[in-house]
C-alpha positions in Angstrom: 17.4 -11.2 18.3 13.5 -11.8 18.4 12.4 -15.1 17.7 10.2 -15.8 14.9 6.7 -17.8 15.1 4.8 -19.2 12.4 1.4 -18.1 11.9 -1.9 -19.1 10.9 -4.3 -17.4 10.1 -7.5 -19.2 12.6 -10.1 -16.9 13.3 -11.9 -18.2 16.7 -16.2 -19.2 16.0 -17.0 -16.8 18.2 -15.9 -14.1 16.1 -17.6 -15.6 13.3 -21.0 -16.2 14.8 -20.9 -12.1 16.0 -20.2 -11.2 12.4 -23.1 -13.3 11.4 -25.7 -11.6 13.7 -24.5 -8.4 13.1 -24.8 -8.6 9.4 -28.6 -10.3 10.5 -29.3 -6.6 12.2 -28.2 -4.4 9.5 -30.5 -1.1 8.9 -29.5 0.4 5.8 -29.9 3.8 5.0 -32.3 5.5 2.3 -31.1 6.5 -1.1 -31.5 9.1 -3.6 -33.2 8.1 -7.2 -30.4 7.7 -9.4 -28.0 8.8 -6.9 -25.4 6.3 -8.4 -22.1 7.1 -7.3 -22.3 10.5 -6.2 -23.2 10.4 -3.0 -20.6 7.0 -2.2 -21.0 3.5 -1.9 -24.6 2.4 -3.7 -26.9 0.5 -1.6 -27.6 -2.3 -4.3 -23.6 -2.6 -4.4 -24.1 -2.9 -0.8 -26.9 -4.8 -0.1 -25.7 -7.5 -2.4 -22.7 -7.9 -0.8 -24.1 -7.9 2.9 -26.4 -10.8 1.5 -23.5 -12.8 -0.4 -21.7 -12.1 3.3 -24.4 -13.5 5.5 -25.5 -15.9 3.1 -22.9 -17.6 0.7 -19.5 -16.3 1.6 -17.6 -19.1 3.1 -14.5 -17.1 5.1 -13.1 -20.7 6.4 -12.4 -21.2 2.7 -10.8 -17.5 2.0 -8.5 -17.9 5.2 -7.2 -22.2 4.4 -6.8 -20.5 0.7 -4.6 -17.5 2.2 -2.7 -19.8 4.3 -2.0 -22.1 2.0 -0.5 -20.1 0.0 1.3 -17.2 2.0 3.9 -18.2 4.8 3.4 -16.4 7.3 4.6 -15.5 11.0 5.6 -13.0 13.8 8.1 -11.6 15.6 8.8 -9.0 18.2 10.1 -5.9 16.8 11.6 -3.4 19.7 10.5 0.1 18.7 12.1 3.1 20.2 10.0 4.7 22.5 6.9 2.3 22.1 8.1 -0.9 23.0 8.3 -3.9 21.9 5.3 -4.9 19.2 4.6 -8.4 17.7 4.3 -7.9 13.7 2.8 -10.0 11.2 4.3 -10.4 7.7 4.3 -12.5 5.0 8.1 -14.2 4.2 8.1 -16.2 0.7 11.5 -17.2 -0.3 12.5 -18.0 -3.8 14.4 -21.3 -5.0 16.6 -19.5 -6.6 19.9 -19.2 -4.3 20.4 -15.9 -4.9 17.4 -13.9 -5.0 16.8 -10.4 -4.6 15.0 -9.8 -0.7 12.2 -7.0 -1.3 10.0 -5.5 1.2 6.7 -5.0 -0.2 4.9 -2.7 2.2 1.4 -1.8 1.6 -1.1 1.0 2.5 -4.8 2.0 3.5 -7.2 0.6 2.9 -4.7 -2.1 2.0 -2.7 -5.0 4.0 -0.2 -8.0 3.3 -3.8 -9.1 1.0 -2.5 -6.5 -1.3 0.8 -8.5 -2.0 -1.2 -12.0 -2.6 -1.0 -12.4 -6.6 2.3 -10.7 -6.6 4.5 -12.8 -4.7 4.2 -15.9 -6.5 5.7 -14.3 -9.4 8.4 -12.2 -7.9 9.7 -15.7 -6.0 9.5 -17.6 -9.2 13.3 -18.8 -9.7 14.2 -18.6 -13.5 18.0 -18.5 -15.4 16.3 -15.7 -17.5 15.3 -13.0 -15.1 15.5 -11.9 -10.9 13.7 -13.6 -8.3 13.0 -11.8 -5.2 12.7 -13.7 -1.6 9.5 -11.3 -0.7 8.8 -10.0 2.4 5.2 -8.4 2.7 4.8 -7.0 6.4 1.5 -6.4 8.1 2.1 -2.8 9.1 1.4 -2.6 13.2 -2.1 -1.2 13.9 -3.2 -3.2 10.4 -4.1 -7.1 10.3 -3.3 -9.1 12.4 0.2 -7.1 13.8 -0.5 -5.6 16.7 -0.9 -1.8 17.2 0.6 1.3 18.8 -0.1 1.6 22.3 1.4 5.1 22.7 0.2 8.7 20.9 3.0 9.4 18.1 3.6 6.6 16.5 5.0 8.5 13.0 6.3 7.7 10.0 10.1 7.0 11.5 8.5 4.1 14.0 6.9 2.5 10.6 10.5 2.6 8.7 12.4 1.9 12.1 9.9 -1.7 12.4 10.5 -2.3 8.6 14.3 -2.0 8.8 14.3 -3.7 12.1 12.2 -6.8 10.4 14.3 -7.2 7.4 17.5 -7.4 9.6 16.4 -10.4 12.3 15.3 -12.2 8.7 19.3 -11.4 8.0 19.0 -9.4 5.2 21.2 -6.7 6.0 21.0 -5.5 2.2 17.3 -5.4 0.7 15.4 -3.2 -1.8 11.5 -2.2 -0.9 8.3 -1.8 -3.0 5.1 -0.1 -2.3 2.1 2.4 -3.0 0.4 4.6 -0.7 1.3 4.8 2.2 4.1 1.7 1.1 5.5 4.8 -1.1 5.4 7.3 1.7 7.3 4.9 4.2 9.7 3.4 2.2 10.8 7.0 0.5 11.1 7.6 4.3 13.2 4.4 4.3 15.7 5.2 1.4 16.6 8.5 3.4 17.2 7.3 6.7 18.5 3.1 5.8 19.9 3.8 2.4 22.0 2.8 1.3 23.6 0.9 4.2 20.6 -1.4 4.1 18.4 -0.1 1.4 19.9 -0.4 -1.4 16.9 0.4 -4.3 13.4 1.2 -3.9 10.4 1.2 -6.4 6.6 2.7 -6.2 3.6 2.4 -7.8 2.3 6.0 -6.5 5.2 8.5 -8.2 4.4 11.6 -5.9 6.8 14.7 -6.4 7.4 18.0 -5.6 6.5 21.1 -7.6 10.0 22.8 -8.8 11.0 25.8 -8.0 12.8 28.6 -10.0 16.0 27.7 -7.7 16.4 24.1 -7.8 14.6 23.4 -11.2 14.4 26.6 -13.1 14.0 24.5 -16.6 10.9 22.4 -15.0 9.7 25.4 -13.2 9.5 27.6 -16.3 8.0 24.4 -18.4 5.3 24.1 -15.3 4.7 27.9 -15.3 4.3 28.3 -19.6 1.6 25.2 -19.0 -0.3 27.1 -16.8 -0.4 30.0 -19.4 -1.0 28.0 -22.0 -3.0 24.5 -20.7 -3.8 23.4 -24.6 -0.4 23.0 -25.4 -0.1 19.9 -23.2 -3.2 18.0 -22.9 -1.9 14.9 -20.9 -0.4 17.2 -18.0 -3.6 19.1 -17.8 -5.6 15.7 -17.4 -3.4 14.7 -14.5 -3.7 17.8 -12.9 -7.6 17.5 -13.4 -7.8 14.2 -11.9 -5.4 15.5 -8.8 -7.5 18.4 -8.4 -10.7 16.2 -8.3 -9.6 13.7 -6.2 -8.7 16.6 -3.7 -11.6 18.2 -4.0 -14.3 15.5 -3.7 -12.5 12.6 -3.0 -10.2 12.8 0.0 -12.5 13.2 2.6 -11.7 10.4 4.3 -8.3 12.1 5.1 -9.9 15.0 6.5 -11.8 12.5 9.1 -9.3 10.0 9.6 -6.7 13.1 9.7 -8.7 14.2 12.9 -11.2 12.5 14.1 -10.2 8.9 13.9 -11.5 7.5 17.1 -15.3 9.1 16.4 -15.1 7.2 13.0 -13.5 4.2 14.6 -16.6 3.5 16.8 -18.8 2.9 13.4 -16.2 0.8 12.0 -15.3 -1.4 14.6 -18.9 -2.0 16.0 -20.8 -2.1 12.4 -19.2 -4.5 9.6 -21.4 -3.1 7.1 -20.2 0.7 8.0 -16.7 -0.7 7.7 -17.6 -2.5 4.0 -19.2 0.3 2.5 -16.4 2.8 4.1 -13.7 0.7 2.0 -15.6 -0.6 -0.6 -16.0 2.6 -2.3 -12.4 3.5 -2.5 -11.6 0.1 -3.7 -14.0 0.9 -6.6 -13.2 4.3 -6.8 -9.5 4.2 -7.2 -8.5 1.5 -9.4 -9.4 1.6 -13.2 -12.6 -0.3 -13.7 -11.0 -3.8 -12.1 -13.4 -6.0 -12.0 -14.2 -7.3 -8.5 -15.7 -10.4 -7.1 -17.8 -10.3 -4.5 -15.7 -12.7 -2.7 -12.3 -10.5 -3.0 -13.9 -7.7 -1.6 -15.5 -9.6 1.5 -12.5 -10.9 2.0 -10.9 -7.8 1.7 -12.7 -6.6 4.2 -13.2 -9.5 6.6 -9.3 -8.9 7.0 -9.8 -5.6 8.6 -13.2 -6.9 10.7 -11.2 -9.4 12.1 -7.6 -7.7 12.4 -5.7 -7.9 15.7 -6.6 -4.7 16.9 -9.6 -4.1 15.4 -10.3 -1.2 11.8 -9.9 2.0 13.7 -6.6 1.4 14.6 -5.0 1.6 11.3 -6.9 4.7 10.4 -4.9 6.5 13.1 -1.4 6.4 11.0 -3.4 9.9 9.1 -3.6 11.4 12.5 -0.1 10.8 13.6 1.4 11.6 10.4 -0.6 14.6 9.7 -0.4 15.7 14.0 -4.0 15.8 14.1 -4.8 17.7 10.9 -6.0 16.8 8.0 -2.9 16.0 5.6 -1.7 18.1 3.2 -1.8 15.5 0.1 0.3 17.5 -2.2 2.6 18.0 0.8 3.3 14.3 1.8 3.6 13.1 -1.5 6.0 15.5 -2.1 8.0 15.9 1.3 11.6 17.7 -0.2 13.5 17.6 3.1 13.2 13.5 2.0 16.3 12.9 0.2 16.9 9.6 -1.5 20.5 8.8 -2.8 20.0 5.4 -3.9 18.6 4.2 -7.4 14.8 4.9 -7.8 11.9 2.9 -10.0 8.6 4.3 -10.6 5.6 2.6 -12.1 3.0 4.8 -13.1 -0.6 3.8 -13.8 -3.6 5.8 -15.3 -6.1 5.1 -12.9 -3.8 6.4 -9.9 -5.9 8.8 -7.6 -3.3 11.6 -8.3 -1.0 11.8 -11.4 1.8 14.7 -11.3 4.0 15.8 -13.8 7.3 13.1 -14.1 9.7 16.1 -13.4 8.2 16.6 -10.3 9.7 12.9 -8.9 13.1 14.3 -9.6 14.0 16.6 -7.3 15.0 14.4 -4.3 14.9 11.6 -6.0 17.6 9.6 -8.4 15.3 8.0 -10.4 16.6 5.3 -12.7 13.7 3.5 -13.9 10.2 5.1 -14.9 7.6 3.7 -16.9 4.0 3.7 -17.9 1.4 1.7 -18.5 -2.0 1.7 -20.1 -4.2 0.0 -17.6 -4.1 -0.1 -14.2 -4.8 2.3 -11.1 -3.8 2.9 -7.2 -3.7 -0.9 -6.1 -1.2 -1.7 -8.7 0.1 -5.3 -6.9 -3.3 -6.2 -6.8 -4.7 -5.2 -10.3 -1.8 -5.2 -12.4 0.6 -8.0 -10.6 2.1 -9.4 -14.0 3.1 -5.6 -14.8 4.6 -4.4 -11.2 6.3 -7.7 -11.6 7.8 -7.2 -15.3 9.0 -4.0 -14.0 10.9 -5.0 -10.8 12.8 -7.7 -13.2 13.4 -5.2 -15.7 15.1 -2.7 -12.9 16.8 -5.6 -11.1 18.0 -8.1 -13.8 20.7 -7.5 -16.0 21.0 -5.1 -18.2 18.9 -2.9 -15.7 19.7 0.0 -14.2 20.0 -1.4 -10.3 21.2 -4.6 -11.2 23.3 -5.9 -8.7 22.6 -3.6 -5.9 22.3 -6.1 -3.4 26.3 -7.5 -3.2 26.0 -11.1 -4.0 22.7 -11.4 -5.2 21.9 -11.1 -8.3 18.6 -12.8 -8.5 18.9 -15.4 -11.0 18.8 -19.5 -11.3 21.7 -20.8 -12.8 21.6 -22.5 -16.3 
């Protein structure tokens, strides 16, 4: 079994003195009158925050913060067919004896950062509901895990290293949270580790698959009258406006990433302030009006400028997954042939970048938890911690519908 290494986050001078000069040559690029939004990131959005980064933003503070808070470490993971890769990941336990062991696994443009105001409440040990021991993994290619050396690194490696961390922590039964591409992996993780190991999985990004007349005739029909009739349901007609749109004029950066991610990796890894306003504007774009601080963003950011292997390389998991085209969104958020037997939770937020119809989760799915809430939009764990959290105690504690799935660990303090 690998060893595990704590870790601390120390990034060398060097690195920090090469920022600072780049950010010192910036050439920024004209802009349209009152282009606003339309054409991406703003250059006053930008400006300011390449000035509040050069001038003002103490990273030495942002990284003694993160580590102070967040345990963190490494460990070998062997991956078939690529070797062995050294993974970073967060690993918070609870006081309570019992707790619940989650995997929260994050996305793009995301990382473990995502996981930062969530953990201290999922860990919090209480007689009155679960506590998790949290696990919040650094995906290889993203922060500071190290990345693929070898083409075809799919979405089976990424489950394989999650499974394979969770066991050398010793929990051979665990449940799994996540949005994005957390959602995509750990759905890939339900069908090939549950339940064995997996034993429950929620998401913040529903997904589904549009049914047919042969497996959901009822659904399909109800889809089908819709479409002939679009007043009659004004909220599925939204959601399917907002997909649409974010298809249409939003998801370009798959299409790129999809195919051409080295070409765009050159900008991102050489320019700091091509990599900030290349993130920026989805972090903006696809939550639901959070406010940001300057400092959150930067430091947002400054996790990819100074990840292990440098921004481009976790852009690559759209090529890989996609095989060089770019992905089929409706597809991969659907994926039928992705059966999950064990018990499902789904939080759904308004400001998600794609919002589907709820029968459209239930195909492959067995979903025993589904909720909605008012506020809130694609980094749920981020925006909305205090709600992701109230739902994973409501699914796991008792009286909920996957209490108990972990044998002998139920989550709570005693009295």
């Amino acid at each position: 079994m690998s060893v595990e290494s704590p870790f601390i986050i120390s990034i060398p001078q060097e690195s920090l003195s090469l920022l600072q000069q780049k950010l010192r040559l910036v050439t920024f690029p004209d802009e349209l009158d009152d282009a606003g939004w339309e054409y991406g990131a703003p250059l006053t959005d930008i400006r300011r925050l390449v000035t509040r980064w050069s001038n003002g933003y103490d990273w030495r503070y942002h990284e003694a913060q993160l580590n102070m808070e967040l345990p963190q470490f490494t460990r070998d993971i062997d991956v078939g067919g690529h070797g062995m890769l050294n993974v970073h990941y967060v690993h918070k336990k609870s006081d309570a004896e019992y707790a619940i062991p989650l995997l929260f696994v994050h996305g793009w443009p995301g990382s473990f950062f995502e996981a930062r105001k969530l953990v201290p409440l999922l860990t919090r040990g209480s007689p009155d509901h679960p506590s998790f021991h949290v696990v919040a993994i650094s995906l290889p290619g993203f922060g500071f895990s190290e990345a693929p050396r070898k083409k075809g690194f799919n979405l089976d490696q990424y489950a394989e290293v999650c499974n394979k961390l969770m066991l050398s922590l010793g929990y051979n039964e665990y449940v799994t949270q996540g949005g994005d591409w957390g959602f995509i992996i750990t759905r890939r993780m339900a069908h090939l580790y549950g339940p064995k190991y997996v034993k429950a999985w929620h998401t913040n990004f529903p997904g589904g698959t549009p049914p047919s007349l042969l497996t959901q005739p009822l659904s399909f029909l109800t889809v089908l009258f819709h479409f002939l009739f679009p007043s009659l349901n004004p909220q599925m007609q939204a959601g399917f406006d907002k997909t649409q749109k974010f298809i249409q004029s939003g998801s370009g950066y798959n299409a790129i990433q999809g195919t051409k991610p080295q070409t765009l990796g050159y900008s991102m890894a050489d320019s700091p302030v091509g990599l900030l306003a290349w993130i920026y504007e989805k972090l903006v774009g696809w939550t639901d009006g959070y406010a940001w601080d300057d400092d959150e963003v930067l430091t947002w950011i400054s996790i990819y400028w100074f990840s292990r292997a440098g921004p481009t390389a976790a852009a690559r998991i759209y090529y890989e997954v996609g095989g060089g085209n770019a992905l089929n969104l409706g597809k991969l958020m659907g994926t039928p042939e992705y059966t999950a037997s064990i018990p499902h939770g789904i939080s759904r937020f308004p400001g998600e970048v794609a919002i589907l119809p709820k029968s459209w989760a239930k195909s492959n799915r067995k979903i025993v938890f589904d909720r909605e809430h008012e506020r809130g939009g694609h980094f749920a764990a981020y925006e909305r911690p205090v709600d992701v959290c109230g739902d994973l105690r409501e699914m796991f504690g008792r009286g909920g519908p996957a209490f108990g799935v972990v044998k002998g660990r139920d989550g709570y303090n005693s009295e």
